[in-house]
C-alpha positions as CSV (number, residue, x, y, z in Angstrom):
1,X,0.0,0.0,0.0
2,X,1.3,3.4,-0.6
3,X,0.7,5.4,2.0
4,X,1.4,9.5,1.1
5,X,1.1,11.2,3.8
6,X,3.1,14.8,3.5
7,X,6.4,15.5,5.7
8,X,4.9,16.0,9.6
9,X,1.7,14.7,9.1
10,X,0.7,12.6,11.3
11,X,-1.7,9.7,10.5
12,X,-5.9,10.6,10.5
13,X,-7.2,7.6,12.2
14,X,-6.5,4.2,13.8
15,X,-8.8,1.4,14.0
16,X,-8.0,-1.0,16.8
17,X,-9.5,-5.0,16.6
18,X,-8.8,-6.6,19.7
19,X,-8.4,-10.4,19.3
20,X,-9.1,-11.4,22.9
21,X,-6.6,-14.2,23.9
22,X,-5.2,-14.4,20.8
23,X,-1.8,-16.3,20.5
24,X,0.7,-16.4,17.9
25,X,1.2,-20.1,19.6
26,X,-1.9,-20.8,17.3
27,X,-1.5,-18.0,14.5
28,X,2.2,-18.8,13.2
29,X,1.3,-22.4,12.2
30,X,-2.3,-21.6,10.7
31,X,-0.3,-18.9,8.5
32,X,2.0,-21.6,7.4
33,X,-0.6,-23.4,6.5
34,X,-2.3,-21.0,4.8
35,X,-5.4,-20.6,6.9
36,X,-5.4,-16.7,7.8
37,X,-4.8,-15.7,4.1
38,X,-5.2,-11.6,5.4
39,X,-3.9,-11.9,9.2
40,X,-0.9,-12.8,7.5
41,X,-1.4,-10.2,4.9
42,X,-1.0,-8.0,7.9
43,X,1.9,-9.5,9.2
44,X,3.9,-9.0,6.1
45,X,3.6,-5.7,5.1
46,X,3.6,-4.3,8.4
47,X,5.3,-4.6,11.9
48,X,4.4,-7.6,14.4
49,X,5.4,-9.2,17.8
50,X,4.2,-10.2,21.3
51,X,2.2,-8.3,23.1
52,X,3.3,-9.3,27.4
53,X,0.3,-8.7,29.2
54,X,-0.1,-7.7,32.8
55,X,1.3,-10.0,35.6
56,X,-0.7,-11.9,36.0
57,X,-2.6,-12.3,33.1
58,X,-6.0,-11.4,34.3
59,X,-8.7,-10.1,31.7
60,X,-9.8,-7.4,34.0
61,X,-6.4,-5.7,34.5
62,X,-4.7,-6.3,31.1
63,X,-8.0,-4.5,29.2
64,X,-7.4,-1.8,32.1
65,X,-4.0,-1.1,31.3
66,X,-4.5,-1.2,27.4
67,X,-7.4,1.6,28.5
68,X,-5.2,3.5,30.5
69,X,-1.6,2.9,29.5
70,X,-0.7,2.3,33.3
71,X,-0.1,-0.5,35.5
72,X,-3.0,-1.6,37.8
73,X,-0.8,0.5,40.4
74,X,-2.2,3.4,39.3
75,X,-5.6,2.6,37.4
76,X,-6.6,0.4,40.5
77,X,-8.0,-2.7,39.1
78,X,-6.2,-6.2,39.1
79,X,-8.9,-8.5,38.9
80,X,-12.8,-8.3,38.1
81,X,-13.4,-8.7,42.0
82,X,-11.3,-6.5,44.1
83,X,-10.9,-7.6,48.2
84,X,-12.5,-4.7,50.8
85,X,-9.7,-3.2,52.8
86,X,-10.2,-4.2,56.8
87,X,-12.3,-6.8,55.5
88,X,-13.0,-10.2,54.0
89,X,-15.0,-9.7,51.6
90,X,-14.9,-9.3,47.9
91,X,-16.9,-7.0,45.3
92,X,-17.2,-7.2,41.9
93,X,-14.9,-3.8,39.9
94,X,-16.3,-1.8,37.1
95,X,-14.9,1.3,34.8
96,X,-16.1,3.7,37.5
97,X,-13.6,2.3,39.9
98,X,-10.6,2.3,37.2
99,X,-8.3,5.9,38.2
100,X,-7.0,7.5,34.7
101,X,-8.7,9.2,31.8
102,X,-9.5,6.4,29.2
103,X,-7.6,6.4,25.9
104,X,-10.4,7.5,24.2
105,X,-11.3,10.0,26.6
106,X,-8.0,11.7,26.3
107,X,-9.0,11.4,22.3
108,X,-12.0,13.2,22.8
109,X,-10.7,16.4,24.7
110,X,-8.3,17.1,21.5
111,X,-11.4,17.2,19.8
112,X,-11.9,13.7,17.9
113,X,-14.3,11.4,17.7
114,X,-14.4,7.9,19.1
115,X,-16.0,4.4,18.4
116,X,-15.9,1.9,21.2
117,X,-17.3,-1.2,20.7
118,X,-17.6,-4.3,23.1
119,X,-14.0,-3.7,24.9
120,X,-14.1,-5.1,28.5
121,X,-14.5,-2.9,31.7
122,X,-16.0,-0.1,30.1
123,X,-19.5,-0.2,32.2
124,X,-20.5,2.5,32.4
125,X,-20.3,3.7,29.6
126,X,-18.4,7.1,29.1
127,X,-19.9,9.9,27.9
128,X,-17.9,10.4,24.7
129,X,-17.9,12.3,21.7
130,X,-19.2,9.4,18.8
131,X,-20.5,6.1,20.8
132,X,-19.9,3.3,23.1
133,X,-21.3,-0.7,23.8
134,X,-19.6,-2.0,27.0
135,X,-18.6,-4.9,27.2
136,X,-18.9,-8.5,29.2
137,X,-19.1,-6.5,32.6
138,X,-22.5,-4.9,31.6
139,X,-25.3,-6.7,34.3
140,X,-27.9,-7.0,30.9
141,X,-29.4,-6.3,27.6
142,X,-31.8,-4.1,30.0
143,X,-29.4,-1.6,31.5
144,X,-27.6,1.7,30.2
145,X,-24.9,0.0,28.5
146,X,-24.6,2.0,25.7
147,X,-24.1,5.7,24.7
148,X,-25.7,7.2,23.7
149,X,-28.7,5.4,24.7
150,X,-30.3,5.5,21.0
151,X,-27.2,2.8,20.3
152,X,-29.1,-0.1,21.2
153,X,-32.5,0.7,19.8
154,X,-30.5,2.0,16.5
155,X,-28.8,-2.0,16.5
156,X,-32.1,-3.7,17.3
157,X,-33.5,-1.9,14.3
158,X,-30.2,-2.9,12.1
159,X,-29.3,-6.1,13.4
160,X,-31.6,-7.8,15.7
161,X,-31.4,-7.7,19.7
162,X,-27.8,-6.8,20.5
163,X,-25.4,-9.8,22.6
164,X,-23.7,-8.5,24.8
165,X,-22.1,-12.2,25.5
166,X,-22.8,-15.1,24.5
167,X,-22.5,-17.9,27.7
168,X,-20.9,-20.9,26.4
169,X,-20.8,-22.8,29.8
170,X,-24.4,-22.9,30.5
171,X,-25.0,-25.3,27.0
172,X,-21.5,-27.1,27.9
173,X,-22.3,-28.5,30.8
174,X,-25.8,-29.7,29.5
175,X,-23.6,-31.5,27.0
176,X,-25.1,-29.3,24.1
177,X,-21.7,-28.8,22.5
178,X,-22.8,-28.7,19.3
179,X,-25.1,-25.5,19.9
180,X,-22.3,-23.7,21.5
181,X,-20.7,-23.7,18.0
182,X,-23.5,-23.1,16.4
183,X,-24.2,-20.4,18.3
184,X,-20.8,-18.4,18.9
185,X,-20.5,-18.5,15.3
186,X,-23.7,-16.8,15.5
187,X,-22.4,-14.5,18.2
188,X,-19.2,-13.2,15.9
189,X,-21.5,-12.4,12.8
190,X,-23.7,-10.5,14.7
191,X,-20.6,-8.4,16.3
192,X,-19.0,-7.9,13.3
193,X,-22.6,-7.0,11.2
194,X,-23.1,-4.1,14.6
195,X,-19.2,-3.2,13.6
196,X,-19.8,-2.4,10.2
197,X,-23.2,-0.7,10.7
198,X,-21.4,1.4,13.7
199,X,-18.4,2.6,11.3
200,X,-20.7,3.5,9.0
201,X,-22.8,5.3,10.3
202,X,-21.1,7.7,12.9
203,X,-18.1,9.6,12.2
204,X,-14.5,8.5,13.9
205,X,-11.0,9.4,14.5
206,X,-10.3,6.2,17.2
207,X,-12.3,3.1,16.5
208,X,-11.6,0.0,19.1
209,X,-13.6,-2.8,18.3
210,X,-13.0,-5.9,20.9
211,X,-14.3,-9.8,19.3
212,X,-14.1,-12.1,22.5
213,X,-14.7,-15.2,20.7
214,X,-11.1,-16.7,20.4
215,X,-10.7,-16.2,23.9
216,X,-14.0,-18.5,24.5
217,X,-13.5,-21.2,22.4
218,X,-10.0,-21.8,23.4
219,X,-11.5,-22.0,27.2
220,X,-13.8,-24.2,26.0
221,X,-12.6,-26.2,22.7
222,X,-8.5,-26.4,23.5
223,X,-9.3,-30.2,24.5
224,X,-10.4,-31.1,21.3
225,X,-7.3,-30.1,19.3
226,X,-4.9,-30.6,21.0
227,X,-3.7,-34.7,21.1
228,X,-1.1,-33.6,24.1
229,X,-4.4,-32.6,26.5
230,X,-5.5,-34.9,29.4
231,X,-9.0,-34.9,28.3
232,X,-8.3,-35.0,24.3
233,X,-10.5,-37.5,22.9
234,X,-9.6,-38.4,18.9
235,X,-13.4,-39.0,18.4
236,X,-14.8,-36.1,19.6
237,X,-12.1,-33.7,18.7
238,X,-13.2,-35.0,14.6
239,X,-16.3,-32.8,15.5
240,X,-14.8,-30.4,17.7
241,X,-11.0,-29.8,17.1
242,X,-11.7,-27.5,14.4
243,X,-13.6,-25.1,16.1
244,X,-10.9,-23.0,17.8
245,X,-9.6,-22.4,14.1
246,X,-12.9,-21.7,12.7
247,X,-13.4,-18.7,15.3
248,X,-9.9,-17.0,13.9
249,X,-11.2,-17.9,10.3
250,X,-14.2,-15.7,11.1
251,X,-11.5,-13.0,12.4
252,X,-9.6,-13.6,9.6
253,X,-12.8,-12.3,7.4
254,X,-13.1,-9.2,9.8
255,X,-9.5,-8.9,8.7
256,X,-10.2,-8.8,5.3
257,X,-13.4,-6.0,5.2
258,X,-10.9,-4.1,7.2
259,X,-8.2,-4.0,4.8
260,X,-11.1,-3.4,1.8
261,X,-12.9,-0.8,4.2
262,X,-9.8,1.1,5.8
263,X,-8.2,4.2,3.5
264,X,-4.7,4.8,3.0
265,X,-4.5,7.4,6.1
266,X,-5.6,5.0,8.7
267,X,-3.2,2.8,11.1
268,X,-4.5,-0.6,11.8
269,X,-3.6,-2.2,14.8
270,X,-4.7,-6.0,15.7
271,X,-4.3,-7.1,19.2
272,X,-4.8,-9.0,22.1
273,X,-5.1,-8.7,25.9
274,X,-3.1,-12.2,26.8
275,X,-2.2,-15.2,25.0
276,X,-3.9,-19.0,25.7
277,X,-2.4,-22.6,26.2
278,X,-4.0,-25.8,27.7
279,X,-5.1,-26.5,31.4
280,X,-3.4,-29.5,32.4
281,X,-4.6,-32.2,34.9
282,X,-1.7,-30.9,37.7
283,X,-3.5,-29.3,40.4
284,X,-2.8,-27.2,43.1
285,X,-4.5,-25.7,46.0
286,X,-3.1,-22.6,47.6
287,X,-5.1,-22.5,50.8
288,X,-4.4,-26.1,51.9
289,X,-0.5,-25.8,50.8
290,X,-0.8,-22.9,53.7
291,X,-2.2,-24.9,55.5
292,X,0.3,-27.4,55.3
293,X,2.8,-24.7,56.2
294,X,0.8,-23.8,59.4
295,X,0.6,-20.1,57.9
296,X,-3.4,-20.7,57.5
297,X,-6.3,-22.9,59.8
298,X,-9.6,-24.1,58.7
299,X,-12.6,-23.7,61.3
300,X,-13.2,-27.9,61.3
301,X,-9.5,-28.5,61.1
302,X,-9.5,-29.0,65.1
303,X,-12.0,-32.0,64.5
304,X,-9.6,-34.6,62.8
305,X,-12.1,-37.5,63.3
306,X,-14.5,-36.0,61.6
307,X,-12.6,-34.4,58.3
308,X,-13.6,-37.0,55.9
309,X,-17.1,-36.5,56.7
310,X,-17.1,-32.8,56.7
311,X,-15.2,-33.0,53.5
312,X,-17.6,-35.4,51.8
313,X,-20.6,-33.2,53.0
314,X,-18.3,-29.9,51.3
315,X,-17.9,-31.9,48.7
316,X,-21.5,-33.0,47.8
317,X,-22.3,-29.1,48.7
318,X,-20.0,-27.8,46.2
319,X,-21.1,-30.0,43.4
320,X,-25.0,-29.1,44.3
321,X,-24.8,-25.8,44.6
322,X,-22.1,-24.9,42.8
323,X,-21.9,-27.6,39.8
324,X,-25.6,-29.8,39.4
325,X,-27.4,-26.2,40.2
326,X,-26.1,-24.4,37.2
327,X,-26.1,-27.5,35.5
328,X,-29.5,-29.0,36.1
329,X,-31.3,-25.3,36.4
330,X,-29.3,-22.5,34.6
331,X,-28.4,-25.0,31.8
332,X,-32.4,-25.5,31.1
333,X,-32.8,-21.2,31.0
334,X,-32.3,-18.6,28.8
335,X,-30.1,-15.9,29.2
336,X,-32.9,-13.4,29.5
337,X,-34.3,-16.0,32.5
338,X,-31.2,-16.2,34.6
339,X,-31.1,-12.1,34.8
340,X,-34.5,-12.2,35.8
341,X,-33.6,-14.9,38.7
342,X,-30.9,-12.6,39.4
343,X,-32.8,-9.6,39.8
344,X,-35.5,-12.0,42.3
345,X,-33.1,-13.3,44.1
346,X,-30.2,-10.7,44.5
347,X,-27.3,-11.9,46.6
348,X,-27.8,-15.3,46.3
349,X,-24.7,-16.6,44.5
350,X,-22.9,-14.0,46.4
351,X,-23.8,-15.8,49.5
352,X,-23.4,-19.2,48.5
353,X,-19.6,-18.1,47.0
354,X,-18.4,-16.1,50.3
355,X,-19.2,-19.5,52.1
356,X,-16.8,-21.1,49.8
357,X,-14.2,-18.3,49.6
358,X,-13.5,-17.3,53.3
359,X,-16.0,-18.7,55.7
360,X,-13.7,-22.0,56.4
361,X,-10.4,-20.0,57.5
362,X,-10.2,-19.2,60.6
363,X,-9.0,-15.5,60.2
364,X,-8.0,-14.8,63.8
365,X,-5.4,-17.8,63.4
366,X,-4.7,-17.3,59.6
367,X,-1.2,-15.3,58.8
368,X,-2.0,-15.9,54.9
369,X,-4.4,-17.1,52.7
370,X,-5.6,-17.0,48.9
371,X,-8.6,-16.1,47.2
372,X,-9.4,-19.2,45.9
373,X,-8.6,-19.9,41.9
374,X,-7.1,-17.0,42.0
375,X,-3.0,-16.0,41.9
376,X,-3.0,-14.0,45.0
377,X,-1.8,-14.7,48.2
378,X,-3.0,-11.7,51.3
379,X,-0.9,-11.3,54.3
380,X,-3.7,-11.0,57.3
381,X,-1.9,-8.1,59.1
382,X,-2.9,-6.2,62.0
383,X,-4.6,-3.2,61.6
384,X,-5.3,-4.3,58.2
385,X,-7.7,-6.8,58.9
386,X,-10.4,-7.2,61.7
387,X,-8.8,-10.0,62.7
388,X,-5.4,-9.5,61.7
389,X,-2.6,-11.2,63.3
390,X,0.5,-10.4,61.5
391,X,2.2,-7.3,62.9
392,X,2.8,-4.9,59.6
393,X,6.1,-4.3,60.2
394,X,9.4,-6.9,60.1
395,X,6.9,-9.9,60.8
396,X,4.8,-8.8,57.5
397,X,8.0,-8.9,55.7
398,X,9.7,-12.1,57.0
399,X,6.7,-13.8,56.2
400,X,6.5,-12.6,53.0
401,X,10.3,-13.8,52.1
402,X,9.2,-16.8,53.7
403,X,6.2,-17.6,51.7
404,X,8.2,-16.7,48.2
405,X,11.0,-19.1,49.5
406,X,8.8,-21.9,49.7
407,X,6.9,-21.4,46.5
408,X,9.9,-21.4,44.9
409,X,11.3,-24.5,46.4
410,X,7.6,-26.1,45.2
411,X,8.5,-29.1,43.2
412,X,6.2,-31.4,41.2
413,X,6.4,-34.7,42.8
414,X,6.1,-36.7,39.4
415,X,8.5,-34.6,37.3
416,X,10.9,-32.7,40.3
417,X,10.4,-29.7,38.4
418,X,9.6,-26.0,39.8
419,X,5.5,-25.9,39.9
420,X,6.0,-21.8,40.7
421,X,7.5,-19.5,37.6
422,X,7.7,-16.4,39.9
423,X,6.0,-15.3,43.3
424,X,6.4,-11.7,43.4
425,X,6.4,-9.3,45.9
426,X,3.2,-6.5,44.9
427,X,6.0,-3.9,45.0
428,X,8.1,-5.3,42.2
429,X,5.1,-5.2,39.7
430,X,2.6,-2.8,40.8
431,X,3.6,1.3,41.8
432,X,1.1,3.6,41.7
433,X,-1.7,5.0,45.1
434,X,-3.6,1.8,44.6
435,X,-0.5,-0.4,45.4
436,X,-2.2,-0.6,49.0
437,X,-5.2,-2.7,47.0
438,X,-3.0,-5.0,45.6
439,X,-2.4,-8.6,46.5
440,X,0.5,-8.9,49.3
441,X,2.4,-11.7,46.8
442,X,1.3,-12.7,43.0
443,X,2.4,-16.3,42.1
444,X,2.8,-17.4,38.6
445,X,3.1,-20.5,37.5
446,X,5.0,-22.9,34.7
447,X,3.2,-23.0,31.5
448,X,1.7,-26.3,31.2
449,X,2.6,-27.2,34.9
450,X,0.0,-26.9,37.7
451,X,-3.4,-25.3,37.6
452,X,-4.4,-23.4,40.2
453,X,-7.8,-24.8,42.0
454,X,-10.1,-24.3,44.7
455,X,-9.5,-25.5,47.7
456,X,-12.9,-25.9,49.2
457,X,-13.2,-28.8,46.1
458,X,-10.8,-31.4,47.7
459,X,-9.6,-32.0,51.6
460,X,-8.0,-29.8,53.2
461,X,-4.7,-32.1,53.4
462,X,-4.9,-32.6,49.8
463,X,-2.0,-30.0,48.3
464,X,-0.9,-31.0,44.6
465,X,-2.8,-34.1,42.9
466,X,-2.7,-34.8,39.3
467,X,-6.7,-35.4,38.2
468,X,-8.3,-38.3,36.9
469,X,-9.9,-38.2,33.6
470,X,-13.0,-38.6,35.3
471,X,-12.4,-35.7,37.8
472,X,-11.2,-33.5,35.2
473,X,-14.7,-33.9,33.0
474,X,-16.3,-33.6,36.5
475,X,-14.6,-30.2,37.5
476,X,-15.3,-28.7,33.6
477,X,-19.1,-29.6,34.1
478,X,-18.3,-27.2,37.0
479,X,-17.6,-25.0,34.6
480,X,-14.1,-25.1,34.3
481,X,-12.0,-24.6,31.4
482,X,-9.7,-27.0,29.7
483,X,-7.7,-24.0,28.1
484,X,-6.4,-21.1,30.1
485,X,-4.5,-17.9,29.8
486,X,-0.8,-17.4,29.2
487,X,1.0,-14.2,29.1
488,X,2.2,-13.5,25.5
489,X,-0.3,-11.8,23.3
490,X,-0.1,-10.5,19.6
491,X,0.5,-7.0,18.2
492,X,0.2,-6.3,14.6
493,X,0.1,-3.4,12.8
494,X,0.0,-1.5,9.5
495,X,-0.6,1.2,7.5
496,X,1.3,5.1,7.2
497,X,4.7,5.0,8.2
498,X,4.5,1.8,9.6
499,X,7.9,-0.2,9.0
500,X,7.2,-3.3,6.4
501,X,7.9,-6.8,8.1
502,X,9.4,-5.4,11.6
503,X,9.4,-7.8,14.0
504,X,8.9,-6.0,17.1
505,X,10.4,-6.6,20.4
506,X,9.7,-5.9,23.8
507,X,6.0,-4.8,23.5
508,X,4.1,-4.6,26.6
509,X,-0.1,-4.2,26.5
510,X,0.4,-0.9,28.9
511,X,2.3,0.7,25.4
512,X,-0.5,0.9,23.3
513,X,-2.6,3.7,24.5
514,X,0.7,5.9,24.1
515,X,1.7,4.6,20.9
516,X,-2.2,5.2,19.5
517,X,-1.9,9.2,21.0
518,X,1.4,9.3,19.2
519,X,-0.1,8.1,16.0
520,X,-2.8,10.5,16.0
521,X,-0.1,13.4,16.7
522,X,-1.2,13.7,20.4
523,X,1.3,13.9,23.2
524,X,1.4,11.5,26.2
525,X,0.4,12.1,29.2
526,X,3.8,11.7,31.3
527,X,2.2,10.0,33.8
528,X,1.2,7.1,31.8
529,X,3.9,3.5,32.1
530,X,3.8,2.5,28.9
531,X,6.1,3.8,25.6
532,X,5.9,4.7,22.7
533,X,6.7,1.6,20.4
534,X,9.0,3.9,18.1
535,X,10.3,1.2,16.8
536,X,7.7,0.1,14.4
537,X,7.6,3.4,12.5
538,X,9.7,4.2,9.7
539,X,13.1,6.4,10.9
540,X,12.2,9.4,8.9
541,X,8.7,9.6,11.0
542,X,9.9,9.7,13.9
543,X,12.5,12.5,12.9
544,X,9.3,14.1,11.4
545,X,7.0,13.7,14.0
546,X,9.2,12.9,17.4
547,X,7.1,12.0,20.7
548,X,6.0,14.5,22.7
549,X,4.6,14.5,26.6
550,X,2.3,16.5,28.3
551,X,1.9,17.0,32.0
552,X,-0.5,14.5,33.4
553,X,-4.1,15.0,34.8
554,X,-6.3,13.5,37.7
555,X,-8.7,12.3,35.3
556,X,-11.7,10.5,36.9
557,X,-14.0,8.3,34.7
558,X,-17.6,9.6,33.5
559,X,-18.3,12.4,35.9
560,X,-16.4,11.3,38.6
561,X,-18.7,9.6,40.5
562,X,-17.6,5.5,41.7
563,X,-20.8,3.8,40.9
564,X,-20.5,0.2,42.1
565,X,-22.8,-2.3,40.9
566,X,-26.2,-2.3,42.9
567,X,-26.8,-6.6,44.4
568,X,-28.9,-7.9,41.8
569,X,-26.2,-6.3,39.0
570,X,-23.4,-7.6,40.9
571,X,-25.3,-11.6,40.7
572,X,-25.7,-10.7,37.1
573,X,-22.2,-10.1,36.4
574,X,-20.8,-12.8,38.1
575,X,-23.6,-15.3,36.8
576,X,-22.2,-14.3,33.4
577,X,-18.5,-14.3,34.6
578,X,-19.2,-17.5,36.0
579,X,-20.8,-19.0,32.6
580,X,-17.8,-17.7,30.9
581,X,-15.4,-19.8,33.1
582,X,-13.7,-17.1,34.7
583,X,-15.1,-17.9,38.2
């Protein structure tokens, strides 16, 4: 493509795709095989590379930090549930809670227009000049998600009743597989048909339009390609093992109206929040490895006699409530049903969760103990906690050593190999006035090595267990996935003054808001972490149009106002975050 834009110019728009969890793990070898005909298009005549995502790879934070350009530090939001100071309790995050002017917001004060389209945590929506659809943390079809307001009628009328997600879990676990493709096929035509009406029809300088669909199916569908998986079965994956391709064929065609649609002026970038690889049977469970390591105490672990009983009765609890219940009863409703139950019933897997997540520990004896399935381990300090015990000063910080000591000496007792990558101290990843929210220590783990699981699923002795076959099919009806996140995502872009074939190094998802400000000949705030990636423009453009920084802002979302979700939205939210796999 010739792109001719005069000396100084900078570029006059940039459309953004995000690819959510798309790998180049999956990407490289379809290219070869000449699968992605235009993604690889892309990826010749312009510059490409990993994208590193947050640490740790958390859907909620990365999207964040691609808003924002900042660490979850300073935008304050690591996870989609954030843990109450002086408490133990949880709440679910949304945009109004995220510190930083948005990318597009920053757009809109020098006077362009903006197109946001299904990008996650961005409920509420923001009052912007052009139009935005929040994403998967909207509570329903039936709330403001959308602004202007007119948005959703304007789709309706154009496209039929907007999606805001589609949840694969519900039909999985009812073993209604075949629907699920069906249907999420169904899902990415529909989001791409509101894309190309929306670009249409309202004006734009910055245009980010999210697709969530590779992340899903590789939750859901990794099993079935993959021969190496614990629960690949050659059968089934003849129906199935296609499907994860099929998703980024459909991308690929969004691809190709975009290179047709977009004019010689306009950057394209393609992107994603994370990468994806396969859950593996390895399991291990961070509350009773505390346990183990007398840092954390149950509430029944005085009654020894009794533990297999009170596990059996957990266990037959967990699987009711939290496995058969979505499975017999949310599996057999519609989307537009389980909101309704939602709004009837508001707190009610909010209280049946909290029994799971902290009601067993016995704070006042607990030094440290995890939110279960998640990567973060919480020191229960004094002063800190209502029933601290850890005193905030040198004990706080042997324990800390100690804890990152041990998971570092964790060893697989099959293989003898490290289970931990990294267990970080929240200092060395996170700076910023929200540091204070943040996770006391951050564990990563090997790629293909141990899964983090929940605790309240097994006893309370049992630390690392490699699952059946049978266990493992049990635990997905429980609606977990068989394909998880990993930290390396993609970055590919093209058009004016974009170097031809650069492979790019060293990108990280917190340098894309700058590097889109610099494209549109905006300077960066200087508070922002990430850089400009001036290494994927050709030399004489950045001689012509060198970076520049201006000084930073308190910028508040919306009109500054923290709106957390009311109860029944909150239920709503998690129900969906929940049918997604993600809890």
């Amino acid at each position: 493509m010739n792109h001719g834009l005069r000396k100084g110019d900078s570029v006059k728009k940039v459309f953004v795709l995000g690819l959510d969890g798309a790998t180049f793990k999956l990407i490289n070898p379809w290219i070869e095989e000449g699968k992605l005909p235009h993604i690889a298009q892309l990826v010749r005549q312009g510059a490409s590379g990993t994208l590193t995502s947050t640490i740790p790879d958390h859907s909620a934070a990365a999207w964040s930090s691609f808003i924002t350009g900042k660490n979850p530090g300073k935008h304050g939001l690591f996870h989609f549930s954030e843990h109450l100071q002086d408490s133990y309790k949880v709440r679910f995050v949304n945009a109004s809670m995220r510190e930083g002017r948005s990318l597009w917001g920053i757009v809109n004060d020098a006077g362009k227009r903006v197109g946001i389209l299904n990008v996650p945590m961005t409920y509420p929506p923001e009052k912007v000049n052009g139009f935005m659809i929040s994403g998967m943390d909207s509570p329903g079809p039936d709330t403001d998600f959308t602004y202007p307001s007119s948005v959703r009628q304007e789709l309706e009328e154009h496209i039929g009743k907007y999606l805001i997600e589609f949840g694969l879990w519900s039909y999985i676990s009812k073993g209604r597989t075949d629907l699920v493709v069906r249907k999420q096929k169904e899902a990415v035509r529909q989001r791409f048909a509101a894309m190309r009406y929306l670009m249409e029809r309202y004006p734009w300088e910055l245009f980010v339009a999210v697709f969530t669909a590779t992340d899903r199916a590789q939750h859901a569908f990794w099993k079935y390609m993959d021969p190496k998986h614990p629960l690949y079965d050659r059968k089934r994956s003849q129906a199935y093992g296609s499907h994860i391709l099929s998703i980024y064929e459909e991308m690929d065609d969004v691809v190709k109206y975009l290179l047709e649609r977009l004019d010689d002026e306009t950057v394209l970038i393609v992107m994603s929040d994370h990468g994806a690889g396969p859950c593996g049977a390895r399991s291990l469970y961070l509350n009773n490895w505390l346990r183990e390591k007398g840092l954390l105490f149950f509430k029944d672990s005085a009654r020894p006699k009794s533990s297999a009983l009170l596990s059996g009765l957990k266990n037959l609890l967990y699987t009711n409530w939290l496995g058969s219940l979505p499975r017999r009863l949310w599996g057999t409703l519609s989307r537009e049903k389980k909101e309704l139950l939602m709004k009837v019933f508001p707190g009610l897997l909010d209280f049946v969760a909290s029994q799971f997540y902290f009601s067993r520990i016995d704070m006042e004896k607990t030094k440290a103990y995890a939110e279960e399935s998640k990567t973060f381990i919480w020191i229960n300090k004094k002063r800190g906690s209502a029933m601290g015990v850890v005193d905030p000063g040198g004990e706080y910080e042997a324990l800390r050593s100690l804890i990152i000591k041990e998971l570092h000496d964790l060893r697989c007792p099959e293989t003898k190999e490290p289970v931990v990558a990294k267990a970080y101290r929240k200092e060395e990843i996170y700076h910023g006035r929200h540091l204070k929210k943040a996770p006391d220590i951050v564990v990563t783990f090997k790629p293909g090595g141990y899964v983090p699981r929940p605790s309240y699923s097994v006893d309370s002795n049992v630390v690392m267990q490699t699952l059946s076959r049978d266990v493992l099919e049990k635990d997905e009806c429980n609606l977990r996935e068989n394909g998880r996140h990993e930290p390396d995502g993609i970055v590919i872009m093209t058009g004016p003054r974009i170097k031809k074939g650069c492979a790019l190094q060293g990108a990280s998802i917190l340098d894309l808001a700058p590097t889109v400000l610099h494209m549109l000949g905006l300077p960066v705030p200087d508070d922002m972490d990430g850089k400009v990636l001036s290494d994927v423009f050709e030399l004489d453009a950045m001689n012509e149009n060198p970076v520049t920084y201006c000084p930073s802002r308190q910028f508040e979302a919306d009109d500054g106002q923290m709106r957390p979700y009311s109860e029944g939205e909150e239920d709503r939210v998690r129900e969906r975050l929940r049918d997604l796999g993600y809890l």
